[in-house]
C-alpha positions as CSV (number, residue, x, y, z in Angstrom):
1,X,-19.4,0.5,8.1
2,X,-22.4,1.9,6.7
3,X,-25.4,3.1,8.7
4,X,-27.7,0.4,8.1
5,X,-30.4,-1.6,10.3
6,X,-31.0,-5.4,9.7
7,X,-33.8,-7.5,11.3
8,X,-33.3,-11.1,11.6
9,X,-35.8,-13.4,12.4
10,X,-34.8,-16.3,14.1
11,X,-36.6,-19.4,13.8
12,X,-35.1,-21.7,15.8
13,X,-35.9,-19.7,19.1
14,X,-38.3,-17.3,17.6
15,X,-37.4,-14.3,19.0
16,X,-36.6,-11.0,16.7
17,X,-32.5,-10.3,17.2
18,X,-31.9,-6.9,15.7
19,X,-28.4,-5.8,14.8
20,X,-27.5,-1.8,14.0
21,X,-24.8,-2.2,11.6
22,X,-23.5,1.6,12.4
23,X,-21.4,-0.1,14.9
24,X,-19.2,-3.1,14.8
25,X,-19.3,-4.0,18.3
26,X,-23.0,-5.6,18.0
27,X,-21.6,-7.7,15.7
28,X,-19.5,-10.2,16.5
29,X,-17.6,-11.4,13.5
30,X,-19.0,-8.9,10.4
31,X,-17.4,-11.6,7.9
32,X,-19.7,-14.5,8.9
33,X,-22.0,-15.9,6.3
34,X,-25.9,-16.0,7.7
35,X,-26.4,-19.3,9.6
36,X,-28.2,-21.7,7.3
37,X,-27.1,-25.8,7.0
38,X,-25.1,-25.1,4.1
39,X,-22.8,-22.5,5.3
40,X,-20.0,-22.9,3.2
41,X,-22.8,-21.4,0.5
42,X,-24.7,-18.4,2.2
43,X,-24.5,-15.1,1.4
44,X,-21.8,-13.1,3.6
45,X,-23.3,-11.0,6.1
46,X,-20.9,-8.6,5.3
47,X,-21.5,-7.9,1.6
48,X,-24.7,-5.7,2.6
49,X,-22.2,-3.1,4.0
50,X,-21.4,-1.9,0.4
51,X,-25.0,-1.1,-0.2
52,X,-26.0,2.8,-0.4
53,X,-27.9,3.4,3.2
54,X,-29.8,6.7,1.4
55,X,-31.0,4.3,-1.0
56,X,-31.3,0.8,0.3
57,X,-32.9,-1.1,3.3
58,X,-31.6,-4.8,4.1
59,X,-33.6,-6.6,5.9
60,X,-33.5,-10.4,7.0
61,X,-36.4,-12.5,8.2
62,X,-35.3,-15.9,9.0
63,X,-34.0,-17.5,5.6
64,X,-34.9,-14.8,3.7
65,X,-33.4,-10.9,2.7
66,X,-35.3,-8.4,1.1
67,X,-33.2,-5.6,-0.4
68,X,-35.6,-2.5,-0.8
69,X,-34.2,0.4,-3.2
70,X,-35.6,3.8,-4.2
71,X,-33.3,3.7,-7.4
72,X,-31.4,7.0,-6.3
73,X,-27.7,6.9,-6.3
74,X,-25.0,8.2,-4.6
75,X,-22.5,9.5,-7.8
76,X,-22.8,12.6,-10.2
77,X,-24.3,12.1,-13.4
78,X,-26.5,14.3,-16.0
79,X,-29.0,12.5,-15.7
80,X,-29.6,14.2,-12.0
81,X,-32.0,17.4,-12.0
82,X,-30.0,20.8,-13.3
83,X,-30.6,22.1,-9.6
84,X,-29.5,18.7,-8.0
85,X,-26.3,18.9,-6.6
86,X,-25.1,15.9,-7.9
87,X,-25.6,17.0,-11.7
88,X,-22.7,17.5,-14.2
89,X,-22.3,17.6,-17.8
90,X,-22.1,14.5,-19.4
91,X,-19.2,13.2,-19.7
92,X,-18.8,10.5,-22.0
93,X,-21.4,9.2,-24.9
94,X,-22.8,12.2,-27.2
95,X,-26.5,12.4,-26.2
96,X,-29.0,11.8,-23.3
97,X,-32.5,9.9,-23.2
98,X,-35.2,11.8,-22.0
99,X,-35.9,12.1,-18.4
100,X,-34.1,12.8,-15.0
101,X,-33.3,10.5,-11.6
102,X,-36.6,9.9,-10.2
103,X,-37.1,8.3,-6.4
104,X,-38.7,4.6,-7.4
105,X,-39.6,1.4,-5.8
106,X,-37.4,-2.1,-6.3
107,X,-37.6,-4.4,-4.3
108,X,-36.4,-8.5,-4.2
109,X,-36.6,-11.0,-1.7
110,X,-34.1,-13.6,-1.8
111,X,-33.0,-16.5,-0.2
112,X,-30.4,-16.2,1.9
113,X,-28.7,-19.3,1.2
114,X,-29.5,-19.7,-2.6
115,X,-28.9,-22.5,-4.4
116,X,-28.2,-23.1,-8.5
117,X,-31.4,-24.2,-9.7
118,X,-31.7,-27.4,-12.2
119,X,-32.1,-25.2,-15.1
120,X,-31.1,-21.5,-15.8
121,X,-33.8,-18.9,-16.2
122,X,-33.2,-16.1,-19.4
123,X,-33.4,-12.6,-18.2
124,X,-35.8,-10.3,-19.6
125,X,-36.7,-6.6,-20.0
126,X,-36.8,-4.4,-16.6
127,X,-34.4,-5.0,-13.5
128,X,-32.9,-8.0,-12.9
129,X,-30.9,-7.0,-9.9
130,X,-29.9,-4.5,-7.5
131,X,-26.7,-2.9,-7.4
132,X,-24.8,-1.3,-4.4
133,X,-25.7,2.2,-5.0
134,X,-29.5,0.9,-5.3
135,X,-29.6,1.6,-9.3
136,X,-31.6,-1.3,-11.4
137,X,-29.4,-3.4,-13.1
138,X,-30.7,-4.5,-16.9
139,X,-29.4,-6.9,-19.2
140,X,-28.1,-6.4,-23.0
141,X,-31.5,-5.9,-24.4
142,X,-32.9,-2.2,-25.1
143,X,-36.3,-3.4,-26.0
144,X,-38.4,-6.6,-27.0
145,X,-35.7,-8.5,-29.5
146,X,-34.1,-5.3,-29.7
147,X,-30.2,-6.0,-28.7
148,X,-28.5,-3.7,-27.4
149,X,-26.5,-1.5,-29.6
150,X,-24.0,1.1,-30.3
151,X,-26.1,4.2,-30.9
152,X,-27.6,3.6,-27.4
153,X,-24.8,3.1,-25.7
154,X,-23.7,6.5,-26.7
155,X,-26.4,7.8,-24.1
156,X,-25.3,6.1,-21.2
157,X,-23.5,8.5,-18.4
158,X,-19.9,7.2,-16.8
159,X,-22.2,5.0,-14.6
160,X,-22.7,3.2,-17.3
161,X,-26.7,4.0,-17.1
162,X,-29.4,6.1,-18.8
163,X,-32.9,6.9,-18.5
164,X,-35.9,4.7,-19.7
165,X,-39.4,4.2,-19.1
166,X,-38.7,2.8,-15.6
167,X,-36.2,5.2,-14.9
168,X,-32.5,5.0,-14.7
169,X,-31.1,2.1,-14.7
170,X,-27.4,0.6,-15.6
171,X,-26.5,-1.4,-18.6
172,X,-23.0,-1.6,-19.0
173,X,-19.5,-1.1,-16.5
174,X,-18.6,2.0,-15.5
175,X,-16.2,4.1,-16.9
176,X,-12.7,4.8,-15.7
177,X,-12.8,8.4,-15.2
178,X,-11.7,10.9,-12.0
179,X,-15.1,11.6,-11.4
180,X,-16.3,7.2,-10.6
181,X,-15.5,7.2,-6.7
182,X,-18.1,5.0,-6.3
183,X,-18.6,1.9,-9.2
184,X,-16.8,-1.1,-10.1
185,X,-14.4,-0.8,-12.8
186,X,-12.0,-3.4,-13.9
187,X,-12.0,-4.7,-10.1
188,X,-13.0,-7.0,-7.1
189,X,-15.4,-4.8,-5.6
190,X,-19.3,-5.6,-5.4
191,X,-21.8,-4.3,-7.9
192,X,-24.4,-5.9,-6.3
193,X,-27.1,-8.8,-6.0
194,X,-29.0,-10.6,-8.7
195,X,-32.8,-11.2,-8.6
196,X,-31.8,-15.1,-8.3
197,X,-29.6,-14.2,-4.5
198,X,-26.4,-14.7,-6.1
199,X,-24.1,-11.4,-5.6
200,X,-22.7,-9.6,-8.8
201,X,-18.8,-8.7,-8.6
202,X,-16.2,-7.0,-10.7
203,X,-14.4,-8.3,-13.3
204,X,-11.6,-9.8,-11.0
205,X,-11.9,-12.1,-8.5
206,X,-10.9,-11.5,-4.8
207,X,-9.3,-14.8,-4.4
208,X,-7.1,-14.8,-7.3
209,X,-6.6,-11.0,-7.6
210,X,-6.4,-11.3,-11.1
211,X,-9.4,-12.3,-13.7
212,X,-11.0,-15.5,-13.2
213,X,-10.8,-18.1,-15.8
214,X,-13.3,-20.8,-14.4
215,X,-16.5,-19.0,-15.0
216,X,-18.9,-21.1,-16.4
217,X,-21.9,-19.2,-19.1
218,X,-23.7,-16.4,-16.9
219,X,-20.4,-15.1,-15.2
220,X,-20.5,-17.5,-12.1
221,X,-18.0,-19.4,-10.0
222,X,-17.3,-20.3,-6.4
223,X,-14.4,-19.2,-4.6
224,X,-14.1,-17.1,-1.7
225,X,-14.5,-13.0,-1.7
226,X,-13.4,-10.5,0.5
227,X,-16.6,-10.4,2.4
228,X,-16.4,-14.3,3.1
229,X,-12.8,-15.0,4.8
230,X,-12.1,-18.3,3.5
231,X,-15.5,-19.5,2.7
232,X,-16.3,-20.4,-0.9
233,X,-19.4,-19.4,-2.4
234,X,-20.9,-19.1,-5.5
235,X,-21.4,-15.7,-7.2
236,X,-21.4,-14.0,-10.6
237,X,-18.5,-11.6,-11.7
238,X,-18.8,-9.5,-14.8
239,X,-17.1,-11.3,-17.6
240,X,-14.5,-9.7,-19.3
241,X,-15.8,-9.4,-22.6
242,X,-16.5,-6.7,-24.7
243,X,-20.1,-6.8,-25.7
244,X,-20.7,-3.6,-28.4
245,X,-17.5,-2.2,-29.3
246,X,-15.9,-0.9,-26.0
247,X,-18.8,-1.7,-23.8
248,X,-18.7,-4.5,-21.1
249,X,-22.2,-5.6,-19.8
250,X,-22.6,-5.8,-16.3
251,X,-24.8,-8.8,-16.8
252,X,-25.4,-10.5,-19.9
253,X,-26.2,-14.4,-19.2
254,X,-29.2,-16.3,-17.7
255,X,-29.9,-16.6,-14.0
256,X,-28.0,-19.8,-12.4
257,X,-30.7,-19.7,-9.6
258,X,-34.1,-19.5,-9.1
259,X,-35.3,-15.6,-10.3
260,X,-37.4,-13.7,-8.0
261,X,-39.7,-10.5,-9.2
262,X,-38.2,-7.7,-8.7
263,X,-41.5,-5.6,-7.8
């Protein structure tokens, strides 16, 4: 389990419970979903274990997480200083945006219980969620009514990100290459949470172990996951489409829930 601290606050007995996630004994059951009336639709518990502890603090505070991310992730890419020891050669595409891995600030609180909101929300330019290794995740647009296209695509590393005016930040899957020991590709495993508090999977489902066929327009549908026993929840997966040419976007729909700024 990874070496992170949580802080919940509870509000029915007001006192601050804090649990040290480096060791499973101080908690009791790490697949529970957080206690909130509508259990059978909280966020597992044990989904914040897959976050990068270098580059992201979880924190709860009654009915509420905030996920807070530097933006510094924990897998090679040339996008990384020369000197940094996590630099290499790029390894797919044929060119690379100007700029290197810089330490930022994202942050999101969440509910964490959310709930599909009447209407969906469109995404828009800058991060719209926050994936496991604390990278922004962006949608399918490169700039104001600018899609998406080929020629940039070409620029992304294996992570399936690239450098921009905000800093690096993914776009697409990763690729399926030797050197990904840490990203989703093709999978079940979590890419992380959305700026709405629904959780981003890979393309296949846990329950099913195969690729869903149920999602509805945004890449969501509840069933249970591996960090939620037999619960059922709802959560996005990516949806197995390509999107420009080869390239499969991690998230390319509106928000099912209510959006929170990601600050």
């Amino acid at each position: 389990m990874k070496n992170l601290n949580f802080l919940m606050l509870s509000t029915s007995v007001s006192v601050f419970l804090l649990f040290s996630c480096s060791n499973k004994d101080n908690i009791t059951d790490t697949d529970e979903t957080i206690d909130t009336v509508t259990s059978a639709i909280a966020t597992p518990l044990s989904a914040f274990d897959e976050f990068n502890p270098s580059a992201v603090t979880i924190s709860f505070d009654g009915d509420e997480i905030t996920i807070d991310s530097n933006g510094m992730p924990n897998h090679t890419s040339p996008y990384w200083e020369s000197t940094n020891p996590l630099h290499i050669d790029q390894i797919v595409g044929d060119h690379l945006t100007p700029g290197n891995i810089q330490s930022g600030s994202f942050i999101v609180t969440v509910s964490s219980a959310p709930e599909k909101a009447s209407t969906s929300s469109a995404t828009g330019l800058g991060a719209i969620g926050i994936s496991v290794t604390g990278v922004p995740i962006f949608n399918g647009q490169e700039g104001q009514n600018r899609a998406l296209d080929a020629q940039t695509a070409t620029g992304f590393d294996y992570a399936g990100g690239h450098n921009g005016p905000s800093g690096y930040h993914y776009h697409i899957e990763s690729t399926d290459i030797p050197e990904n020991t840490v990203l989703s590709f093709d999978d079940e495993d979590l890419v992380g949470i959305m700026a709405d508090g629904f959780l981003l999977y890979g393309r296949k489902c846990n329950s099913l172990g195969d690729h869903p066929t149920d999602l509805d327009v945004s890449g969501g549908h509840t069933s249970s996951t591996q960090h939620s026993s037999n619960d059922e929840f709802y959560h996005y997966h990516i949806i197995n489409e390509f999107y420009v040419n080869t390239y499969i976007l991690l998230f390319g729909g509106a928000l099912q829930g209510t959006p929170n700024s990601i600050l």
